[in-house]
C-alpha positions in Angstrom: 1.7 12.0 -8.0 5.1 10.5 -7.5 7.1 9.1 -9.6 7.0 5.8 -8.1 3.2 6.3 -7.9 3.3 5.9 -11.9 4.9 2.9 -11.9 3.1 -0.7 -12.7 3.4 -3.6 -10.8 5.2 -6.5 -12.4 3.9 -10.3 -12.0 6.2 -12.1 -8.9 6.9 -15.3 -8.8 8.3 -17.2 -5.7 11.6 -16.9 -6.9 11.6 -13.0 -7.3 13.6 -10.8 -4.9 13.0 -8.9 -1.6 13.8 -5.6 -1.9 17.6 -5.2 -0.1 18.1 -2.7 2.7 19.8 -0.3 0.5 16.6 -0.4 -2.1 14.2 -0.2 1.1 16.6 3.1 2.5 16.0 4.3 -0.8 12.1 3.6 -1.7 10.5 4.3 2.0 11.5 8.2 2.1 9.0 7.9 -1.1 6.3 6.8 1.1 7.5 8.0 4.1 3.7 8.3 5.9 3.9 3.9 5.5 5.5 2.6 8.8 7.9 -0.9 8.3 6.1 -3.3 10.0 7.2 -7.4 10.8 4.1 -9.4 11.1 4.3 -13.3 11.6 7.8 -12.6 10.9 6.4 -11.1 7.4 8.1 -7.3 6.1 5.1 -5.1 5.3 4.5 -2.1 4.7 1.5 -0.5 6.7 -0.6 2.9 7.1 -4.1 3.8 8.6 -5.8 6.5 6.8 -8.8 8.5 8.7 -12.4 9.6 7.0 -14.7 11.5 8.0 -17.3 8.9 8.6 -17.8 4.8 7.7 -19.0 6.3 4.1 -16.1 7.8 3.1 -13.8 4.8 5.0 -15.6 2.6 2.6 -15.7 4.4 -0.3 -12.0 4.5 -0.5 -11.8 0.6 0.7 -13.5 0.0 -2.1 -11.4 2.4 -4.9 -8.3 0.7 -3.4 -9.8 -2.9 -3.8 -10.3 -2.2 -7.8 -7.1 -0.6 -8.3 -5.3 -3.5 -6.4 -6.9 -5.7 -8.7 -6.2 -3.6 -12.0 -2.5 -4.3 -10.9 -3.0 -7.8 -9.7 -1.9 -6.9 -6.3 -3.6 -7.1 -3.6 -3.4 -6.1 0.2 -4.6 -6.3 3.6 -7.8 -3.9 4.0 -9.1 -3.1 7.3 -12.3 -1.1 7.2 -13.5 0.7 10.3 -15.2 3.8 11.1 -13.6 6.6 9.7 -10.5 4.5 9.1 -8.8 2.4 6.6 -6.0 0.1 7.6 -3.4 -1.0 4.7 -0.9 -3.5 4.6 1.2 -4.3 1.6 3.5 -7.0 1.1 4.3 -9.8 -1.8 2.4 -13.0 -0.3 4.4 -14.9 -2.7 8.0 -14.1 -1.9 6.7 -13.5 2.2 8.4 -10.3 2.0 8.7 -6.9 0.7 8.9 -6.1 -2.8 9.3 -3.2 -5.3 5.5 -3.3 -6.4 4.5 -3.2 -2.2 6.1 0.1 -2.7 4.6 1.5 -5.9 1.5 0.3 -4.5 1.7 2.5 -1.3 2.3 5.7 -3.4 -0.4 5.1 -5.4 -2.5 4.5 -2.2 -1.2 7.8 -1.2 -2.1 9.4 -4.6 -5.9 8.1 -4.0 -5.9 9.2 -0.4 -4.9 12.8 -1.5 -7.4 13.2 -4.3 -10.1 11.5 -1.4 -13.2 14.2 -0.8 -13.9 12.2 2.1 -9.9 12.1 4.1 -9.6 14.2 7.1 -5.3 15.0 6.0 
């Protein structure tokens, strides 16, 4: 587990920062498998993660859903079968944030300990 993977999200309001460009050149090498994405003119942060069947997809869909809630941060989840699409950003600030970054390493921490991943 990373570093930034043991990290806790902190409570954003709409006046909380976007990450710069130098703390985004600094935090995506840390979660380097997450591609920078612009959607609806929206920074995000995204990944698809393969399973071996809709089971497993699921089953991890799931995990990710109740530890998104434990840190009261929640993403896009796109269940298919045997993949999971994930898209983190801060709906609040319409942007990028330090937690959308913690958040991918621990859904990179989860992903590794997964039975059911085919990395």
């Amino acid at each position: 587990m990373t570093i930034l993977a043991r990290e806790k999200c902190v409570a954003c309001r709409r006046d909380s920062p976007r990450v710069t460009n130098a703390e985004v050149a600094e935090l995506h090498p840390q979660v380097a498998d997450w591609d920078l994405t612009d959607t609806d003119g929206i920074p995000r942060l995204q990944r698809a993660f393969r399973f071996r069947d809709f089971g497993g997809a699921l089953d991890f869909a799931t995990n990710l859903g109740k530890s998104a809630d434990a840190e009261g941060h929640h993403p896009r989840i796109t269940v298919e079968w045997g993949r999971v699409g994930v898209d983190w950003w801060t709906h609040k600030i319409r942007g990028l944030h330090r937690n959308d970054f913690v958040m991918a390493a621990k859904t990179d921490a989860m992903y590794a300990e997964s039975t059911q991943s085919i990395d």
